[in-house]
Every structure is written in structure tokens, then in C-alpha cells.
N, C-alpha and C positions, 0 to 999 in steps of 0.2 A: 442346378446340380453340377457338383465338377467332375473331372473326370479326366484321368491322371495316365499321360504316355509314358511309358518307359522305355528307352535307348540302349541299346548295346552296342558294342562295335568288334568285328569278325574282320580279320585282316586273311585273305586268300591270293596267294603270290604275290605281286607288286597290287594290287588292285584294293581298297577299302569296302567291304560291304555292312553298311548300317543297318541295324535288325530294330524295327522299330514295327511296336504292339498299337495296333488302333485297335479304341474299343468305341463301338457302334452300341447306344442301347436302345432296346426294342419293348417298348410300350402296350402294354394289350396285343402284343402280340404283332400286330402292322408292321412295325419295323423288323422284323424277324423274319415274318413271311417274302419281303421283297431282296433279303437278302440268303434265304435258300439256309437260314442257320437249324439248329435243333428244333424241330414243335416240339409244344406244349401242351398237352392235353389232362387236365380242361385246365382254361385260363383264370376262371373263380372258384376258389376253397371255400368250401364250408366245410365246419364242425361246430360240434356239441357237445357240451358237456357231459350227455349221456353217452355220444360215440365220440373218445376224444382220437379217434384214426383219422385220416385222408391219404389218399394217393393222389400220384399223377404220373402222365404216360410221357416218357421222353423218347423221340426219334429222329434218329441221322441219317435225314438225304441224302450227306454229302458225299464224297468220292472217297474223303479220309478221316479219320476218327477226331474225335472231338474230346476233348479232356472236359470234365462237365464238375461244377461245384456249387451248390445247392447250399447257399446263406438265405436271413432273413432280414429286414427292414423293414422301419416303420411308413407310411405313406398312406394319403388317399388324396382325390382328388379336389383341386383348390384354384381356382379361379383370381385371373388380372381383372384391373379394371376397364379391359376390350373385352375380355370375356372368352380369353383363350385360357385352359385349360391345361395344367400337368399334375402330374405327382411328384412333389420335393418329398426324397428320401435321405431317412438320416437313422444313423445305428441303435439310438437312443430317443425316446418317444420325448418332447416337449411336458413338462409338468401337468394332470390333470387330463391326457390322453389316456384311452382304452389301448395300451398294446399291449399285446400278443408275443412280441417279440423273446424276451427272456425266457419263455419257458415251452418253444417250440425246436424242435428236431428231427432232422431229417435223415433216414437211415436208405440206399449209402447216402452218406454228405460231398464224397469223392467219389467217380469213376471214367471210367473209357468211353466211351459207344463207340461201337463200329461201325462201317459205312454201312446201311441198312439194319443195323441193328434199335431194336425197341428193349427199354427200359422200365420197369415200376419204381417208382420211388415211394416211400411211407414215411407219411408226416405224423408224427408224434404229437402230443400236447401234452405238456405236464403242470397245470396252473396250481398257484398255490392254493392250503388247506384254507377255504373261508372267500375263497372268491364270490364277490359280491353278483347278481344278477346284473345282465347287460351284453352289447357287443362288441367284441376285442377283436383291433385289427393287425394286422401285417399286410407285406408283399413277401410274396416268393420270387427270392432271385436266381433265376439260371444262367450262369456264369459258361460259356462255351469259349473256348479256346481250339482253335485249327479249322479241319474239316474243307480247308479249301489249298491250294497249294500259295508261298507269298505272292504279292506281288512286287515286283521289284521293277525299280526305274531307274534311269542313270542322270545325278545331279553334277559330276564333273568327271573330269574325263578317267580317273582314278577312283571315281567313290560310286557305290550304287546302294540304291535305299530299298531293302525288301521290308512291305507293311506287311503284319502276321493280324489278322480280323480278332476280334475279342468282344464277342457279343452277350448283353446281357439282355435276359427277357425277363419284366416283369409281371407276372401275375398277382392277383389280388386274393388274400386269407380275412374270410370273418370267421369269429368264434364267438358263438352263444352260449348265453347261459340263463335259463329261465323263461317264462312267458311274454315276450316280448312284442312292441308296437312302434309302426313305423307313419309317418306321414309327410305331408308335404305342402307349403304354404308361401303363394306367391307375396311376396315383401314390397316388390315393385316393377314396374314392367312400361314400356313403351313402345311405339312403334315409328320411324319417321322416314320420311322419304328424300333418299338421297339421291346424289348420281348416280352411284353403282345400285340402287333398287331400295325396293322399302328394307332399313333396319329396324331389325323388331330384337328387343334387349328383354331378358328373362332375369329378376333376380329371387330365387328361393331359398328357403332355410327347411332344413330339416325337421322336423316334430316327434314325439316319441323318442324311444332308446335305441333302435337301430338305425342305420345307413336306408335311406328312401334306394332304391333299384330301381330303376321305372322306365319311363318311354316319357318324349315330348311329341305332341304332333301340333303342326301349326298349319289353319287353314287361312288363302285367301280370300275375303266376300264382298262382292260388288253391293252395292246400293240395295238391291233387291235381297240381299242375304243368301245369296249362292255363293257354291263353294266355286272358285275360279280355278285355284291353284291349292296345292298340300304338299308339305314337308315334311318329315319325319325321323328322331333319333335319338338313341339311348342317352340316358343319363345315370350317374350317381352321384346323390346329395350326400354326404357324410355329415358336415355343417351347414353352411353354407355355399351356395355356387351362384355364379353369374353367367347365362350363356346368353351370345349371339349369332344372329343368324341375319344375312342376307338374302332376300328374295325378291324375284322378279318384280319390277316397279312398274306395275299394269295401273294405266290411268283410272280404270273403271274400279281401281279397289279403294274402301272406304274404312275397312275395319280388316283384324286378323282376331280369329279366332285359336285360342291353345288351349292344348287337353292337356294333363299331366295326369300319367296314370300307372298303375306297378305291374308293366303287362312287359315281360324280359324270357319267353318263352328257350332261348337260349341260355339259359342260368339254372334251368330245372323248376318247373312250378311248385316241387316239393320244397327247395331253396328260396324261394320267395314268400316276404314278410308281406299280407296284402292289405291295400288302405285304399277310401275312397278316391276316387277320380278327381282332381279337380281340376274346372275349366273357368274359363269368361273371355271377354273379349279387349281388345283395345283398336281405338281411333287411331288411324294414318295421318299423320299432322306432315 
């Protein structure tokens, strides 16, 4: 994803100061939280075609107000082949994508917050006459501007550079429509043991018409079939995904066992599409 500085230049007595905009973006939120910008609340949208409203709560920590702009973007989550994990966002959905994007609205789309002040925003959805059944994605992007004072360093003995923060936070929009079904089917899977511990590699595909939500847990089992060791962490399939995971490379383990299951108690149970569990195991080679 790129991600575009802009320069100005402020001339104050004999002295140069460069006004230059970073912008920091924040992912599910993580990267937001560690730098003190606007929360989010909540981080996953859901609507429906029978209620096509949503809100969401925006509030400012900071000491100074934050200029805040509410667009949308297409995204979900899409795996390397190590198994690292982002959302490539782009204004315009790829052909033969479910987006959401063209006919969602956010009222305001522009405002202030003040340092301690709390926000509603209302997201609209206006899809067209004939929309076929299925789940339509977006991200909500929270565009914040200020809320901290620059900071500024001196690069020569005449020029000083004040960086202005410009953080975007993305949260994730599904829209439904219809009776819908989700699931979830390991493709392929290993587990091997390296230097740094047993790698155990997950590749799943999605099933059904919506995005799998779910949970991975991954146990260790000695010879005996006891659990040694357990790991545990959210996922979302939309297509395809490939996770990895590193874990403790204890001599006595022979197999790892993984659950994959739609259990996201953080999402709202009423917001969750539910499907069977599926597990099995694999050999430590």
C-alpha cells in the first residue's frame, strides 16, 4: 500500500521550517491504540439489508482536536507466501468482487472532535434496486489529522523539520443480504521443526457465501496424545489465507493438533455466521 507525504515550506525570520505530514496507518486498530490517535468503536460493521444503518463511536484522547474524515475502501484480508497477513486497499473493488463501497455514506463525512470529546457517526447504505443475495465488503477509513502538538527537529543549522501525525484507522464493513452460509476447509497444512521451533503452516479457503470469522487454536501433543503446549488466534478467511505460526520446539512433541472454529465472541454472537468446527492433526517432521 502507498502512502503519499506532502511538504510545505514556512519561512520564519532568517530560519526555514519544513512542515511535513506523516501519516501512520492503523490496522484493526493496534496501530492506533499504541499511538494514542482517535478510537474506534466498534472495529467490525455489520448491516443488512433489512436494517441498512450502522454507527460507530469516535473519541479524542488527545490534548488537541483532531480534524477526522470518514471515506470508504475496498479490502480484506490476504496472505504472502510466509504467511504474513495485510489488507491491500484500493478505491475501486478488482472485477467480480462483492463491494460495498459505491453506495455507502457516511453522515458527518467531515468533522472536529475535541480533546475529550465523543462522536456518533451513521453509516448509510444505499445498494442498488436488484441486489442479488450475498456478503458485500468495505473498510471504514478514519482519517485523523492533529490531536498532538508537531514535532519538530533541526536538520541544518537554518532549517527545522516539524512532522504533523496523520493517522488512518481501518475498520472492516460486511453487508448482507439473504440467508446466508459460511465455512471453512483446510487445503493444506504442515508442521516442521526448525531452529527457531516447530513451524506449523495453515492453508484455508473459505466455503459458502460469506467471509468464515473464527478462531484458530493450535495444540502441542507428546507421544502419549497430551496436550503440552496451546496457542491461540483470530482469523478471517474472505478467500483464501495462509497463516503461520511458530511454536516452542519441545523434543517430546510428535503431532500438533488444530481446531478452526466460528467462535469471535468479540464481534457480537448475533454477528456471527456459524459453521462446523473443523480440526485434525499433523506429524512434526
Amino acid at each position: 500500500m502507498s502512502v503519499r507525504t506532502s511538504l510545505g515550506v514556512q519561512r520564519r525570520s532568517r530560519r526555514r521550517v519544513i512542515v511535513a505530514a506523516a501519516v501512520v496507518l492503523g490496522t484493526l486498530g493496534a496501530g492506533a491504540a499504541a499511538l494514542r490517535a482517535v478510537s474506534v468503536s466498534p472495529m467490525s460493521v455489520f448491516m443488512s439489508h433489512t436494517s441498512r444503518t450502522a454507527t460507530i463511536t469516535l473519541y479524542n484522547p488527545n490534548p488537541l482536536p483532531e480534524e477526522i474524515e470518514i471515506s470508504f475502501a475496498f479490502g480484506y484480508p490476504q496472505s504472502d507466501s510466509a504467511g504474513g497477513v495485510s489488507v491491500p486497499l484500493s478505491d475501486i473493488a478488482p472485477a467480480g468482487e462483492p463491494s460495498a463501497v459505491p453506495w455507502l455514506r457516511a453522515f458527518p463525512r467531515r468533522l472536529v472532535l475535541e480533546p475529550g470529546q465523543q462522536q456518533v457517526v451513521r453509516i448509510l447504505a444505499q445498494p442498488p434496486a436488484g441486489l442479488e443475495d450475498g456478503e458485500y465488503w468495505s473498510r471504514v477509513l478514519v482519517i485523523a489529522t492533529g490531536g498532538r502538538p508537531p514535532v519538530e527537529q533541526q536538520v541544518q543549522p537554518d532549517v527545522r523539520v516539524a512532522i504533523t501525525m496523520r493517522t488512518i484507522i481501518v475498520a472492516s464493513l460486511n453487508y448482507r443480504k439473504g440467508r446466508l452460509s459460511t465455512g471453512i476447509e483446510m487445503t493444506d497444512g504442515n508442521a516442521v521443526r526448525t531452529a527457531d521451533g516447530i513451524q506449523v503452516t495453515l492453508d484455508m479457503a473459505r466455503r459458502g457465501e460469506a467471509a468464515y470469522l473464527g478462531r484458530i487454536r493450535l495444540e502441542l501433543l507428546d507421544a502419549a496424545g497430551r496436550v503440552v503446549h496451546e496457542e491461540e488466534d483470530v482469523m478471517s478467511v474472505y478467500r483464501t489465507l495462509r497463516r503461520r505460526f511458530t511454536m516452542p520446539g519441545m523434543e517430546n512433541v510428535t503431532r500438533v493438533r488444530y481446531t478452526l472454529e466460528t467462535e469471535r465472541p468479540e464481534l457480537g454472537q448475533a454477528n456471527i455466521i456459524r459453521a462446523p468446527a473443523v480440526s485434525g492433526t499433523l506429524d512434526v517432521r
